[in-house]
Phi, psi and omega in degrees: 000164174255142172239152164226094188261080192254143199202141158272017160219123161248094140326152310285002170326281197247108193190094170281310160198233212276352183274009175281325182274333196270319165344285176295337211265335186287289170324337171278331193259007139285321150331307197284354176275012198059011159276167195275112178213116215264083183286154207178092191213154171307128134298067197292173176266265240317332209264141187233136202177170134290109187267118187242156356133112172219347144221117189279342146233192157196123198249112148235193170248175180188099202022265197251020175235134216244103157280154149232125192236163174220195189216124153226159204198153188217142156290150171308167147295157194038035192204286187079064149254143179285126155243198180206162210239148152260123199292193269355105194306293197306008180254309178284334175257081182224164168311338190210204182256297195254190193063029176283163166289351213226026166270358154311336219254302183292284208325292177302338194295326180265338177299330168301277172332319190299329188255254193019294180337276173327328199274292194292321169265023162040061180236121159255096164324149174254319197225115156279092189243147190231164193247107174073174193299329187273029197215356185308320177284348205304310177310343190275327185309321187292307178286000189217238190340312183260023198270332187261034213235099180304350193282337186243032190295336199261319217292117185262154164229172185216117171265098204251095186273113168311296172212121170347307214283332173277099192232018164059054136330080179219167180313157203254009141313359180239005152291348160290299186310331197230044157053024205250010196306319192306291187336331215308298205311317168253048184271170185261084202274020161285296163342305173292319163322315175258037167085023176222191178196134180214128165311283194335322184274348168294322214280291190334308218283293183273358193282154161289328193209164190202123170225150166230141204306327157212156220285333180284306197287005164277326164295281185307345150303344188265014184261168162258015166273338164250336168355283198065049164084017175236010172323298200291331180266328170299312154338298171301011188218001188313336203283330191248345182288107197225117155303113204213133155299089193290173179257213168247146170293095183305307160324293169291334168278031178220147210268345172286322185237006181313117193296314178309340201271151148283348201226159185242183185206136145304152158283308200314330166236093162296330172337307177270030163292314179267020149271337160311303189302300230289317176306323198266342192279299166308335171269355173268334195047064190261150159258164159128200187260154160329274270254331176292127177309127170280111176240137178243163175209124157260104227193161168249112144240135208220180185300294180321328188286359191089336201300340201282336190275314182310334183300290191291000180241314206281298178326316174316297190285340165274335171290318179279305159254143172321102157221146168267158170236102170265122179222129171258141176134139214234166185173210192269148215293342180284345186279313194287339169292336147306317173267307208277359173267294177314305176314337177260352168272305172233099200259023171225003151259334213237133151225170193189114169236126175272188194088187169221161161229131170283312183272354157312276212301352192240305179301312161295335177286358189260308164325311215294184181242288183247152180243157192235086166236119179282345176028124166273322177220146175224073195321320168214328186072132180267303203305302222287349173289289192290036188235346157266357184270340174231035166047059152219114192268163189267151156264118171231149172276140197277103154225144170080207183286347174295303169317306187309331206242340187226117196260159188262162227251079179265106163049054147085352156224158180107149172223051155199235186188127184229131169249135181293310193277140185278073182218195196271357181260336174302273170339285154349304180287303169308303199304301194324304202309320193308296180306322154318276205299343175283339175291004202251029183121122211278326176319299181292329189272295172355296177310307143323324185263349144331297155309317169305287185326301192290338171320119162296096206228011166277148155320326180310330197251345175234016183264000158311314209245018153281325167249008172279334192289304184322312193295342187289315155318324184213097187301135142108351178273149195096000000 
């Protein structure tokens, strides 16, 4: 089938976090499933690539603005299926991706481009599929502007909300600017009544299908405690709103060939697992016995992550039990201030690097004994995979892709240690259990950390149920 696939981050061009990553990864392996599948993000100043001319230029309108754009594509790495970029500097050649004043502007600019594309290089989507607030308008595009167009007469879409919270909010005086006044009727008009226009609630409104990254964090959005005020319209859309799981990369992620390591491990052989902890304890100048458990956090820490909780727990819990602690991750200044304050409290226990490092973050999911993400809402999450992908099991709050992935850990099944409640005691309670069951023995914790290990958890394994939809939209295709 042909996809047409637009997202404002692709891996590695463009990437703040995980939707950067599900950019590359869904699209290459339906390439590699043999479908046309037309990838399409902002020419950013960041993106570093070999670029090649595939349309140099292309001139439309947009209400009171005459774009001029070009089209250029690079291979994905390890794939060569092409994507392609939209050029344009006065929008795009800038320092970061969001918070410009003028992102209502970018944004629609590529939702537009993206089909402008598709006209000129005559690719009739089967699937339009789009990502998140910036990509919210194009079903309504599809529906108004491109609707006479016979190349998108079939063309179905699909709207993938990573995270909720995020919903392209801007005044609703700029709907004239992004060319959308013929449309107004089909904006989202409570909205407009209060003065606004938010990509997202367009996407919702108009997508053919609406899925999020996990089958729990798809429920929990129709609730008002995770809604984020869009409960009530995601309800009305419950018939097409489908959770899909996102996966891992198997390749960059598996702990037998892992580029980063010193050492490498199996589930059948673990043996260089503990040559990794001896390695990451030395390069942390962390002290103490082998045997004392290693708990790791790789993290953006920020409010959405649990740290307020780690703040109230963790001082406790390094007084009362033996454990080291590593945390990597750069954020908002009370949280990093927080850790670099413990690391100066218990300096044979605590190491704490801000930032991010790729082969830190790969040495701690391998080193480690335990991953420590407490999450208050987690739509699907990445780290708690690779942390069963390298036999550590994680401590999570059961939400989201968390609930989804980690299971508690009874009598020889389940893999990891989950708390229901978000307080200091639910945490508490998860770590101690942890810290518990590694004492009892190396036998039982194999067993456990096996079970992760043994887990399906590649894009190889959910990108099935991505083209089951697609066919469902569009019968006899494929």
């Amino acid at each position: 089938m042909n996809v047409l696939f637009v997202s404002s981050e692709v891996a590695p061009f463009a990437k703040t976090g995980g939707l950067g990553d599900v950019g590359a990864a869904l699209p290459r392996h339906l390439h590699e499933r043999g479908h046309d599948v037309r990838v399409f993000l902002p020419l950013y100043r960041s993106v570093q690539a070999e670029l090649t001319a595939v349309l140099p230029e292309m001139t439309f309108a947009m209400g009171p603005h005459t774009v001029r754009a070009s089209i250029l594509s690079a291979p994905l790495p390890r794939s060569g299926m092409p994507v392609y970029f939209v050029r344009c500097p006065s929008l795009y050649d800038r320092r970061g991706i969001y918070d410009a004043p003028d992102d209502h502007l970018r944004f629609a600019v590529l939702n537009r481009a993206a089909l402008e594309a598709c006209r000129a290089l005559r690719f009739s989507p089967d699937i339009a599929h789009v990502n998140d607030w910036p990509t919210g308008l194009l079903p309504l595009l599809l529906r108004t502007s491109f609707a006479q167009d016979p190349l998108f007469a079939k063309t179905r879409s699909v709207l993938t909300i990573h995270n909720l919270g995020h919903q392209g909010t801007f005044p609703a005086s700029a709907v004239p600017d992004m060319g959308l006044e013929p449309a107004r009727a089909l904006l989202h008009q409570d909205d407009l009544r209060q003065g606004r226009v938010r990509f997202l609630t367009t996407g919702i409104l108009h997508a053919n299908a609406i899925t999020t990254v996990s089958p729990t964090y798809a429920r929990e959005i129709q609730t008002f405690e995770r809604g984020v005020g869009l409960d009530g319209l995601l309800r009305t859309r419950r018939d097409v709103l489908f959770g899909i799981l996102n996966g891992i990369d198997e390749d960059e992620w598996n702990p037998s060939s892992d580029r980063h390591l010193p050492h490498h491990f199996s589930v059948e052989d673990l043996s260089g697992k503990a040559r990794c902890k001896t390695a990451l304890l030395d390069a942390l100048r962390l002290r103490g016995q082998a045997e004392m458990p290693l708990v790791g956090l790789v993290s953006r820490l920020v409010w959405q992550k649990g740290i307020d909780l780690c703040m109230a727990v963790l001082p406790r819990l390094l007084r009362k039990r033996p454990f080291r602690l590593v945390v990597l991750g750069n954020g908002e200044q009370r949280y990093t201030q927080f850790f670099a304050r413990l690391a100066d409290a218990f300096p044979a226990q605590v190491s704490y690097q801000s930032g991010f490092d790729e082969t830190r973050a790969h040495w701690i999911e391998a080193g480690c004994d335990l991953f420590l993400m407490p999450s208050r809402y987690e739509p699907c999450g990445l780290n708690q995979m690779y942390s069963l992908r390298y036999g550590t099991p994680p401590i999570v709050h059961k939400t989201g892709g968390l609930a989804d992935t980690v299971q508690q850990w009874d009598r020889g099944r389940g893999t990891g240690f989950v708390f229901d409640h978000f307080d200091e005691a639910g945490l508490t309670w998860a770590v101690e259990r942890a810290l518990d069951v590694y004492a009892q023995g190396r036998a039982q914790w194999e067993v456990l950390q096996r079970n992760g290990m043994r887990m399906p958890l590649g894009w190889r394994h959910r990108i099935g149920e991505y083209v089951e939809l697609y066919r469902k939209l569009r019968p006899g295709i494929g």
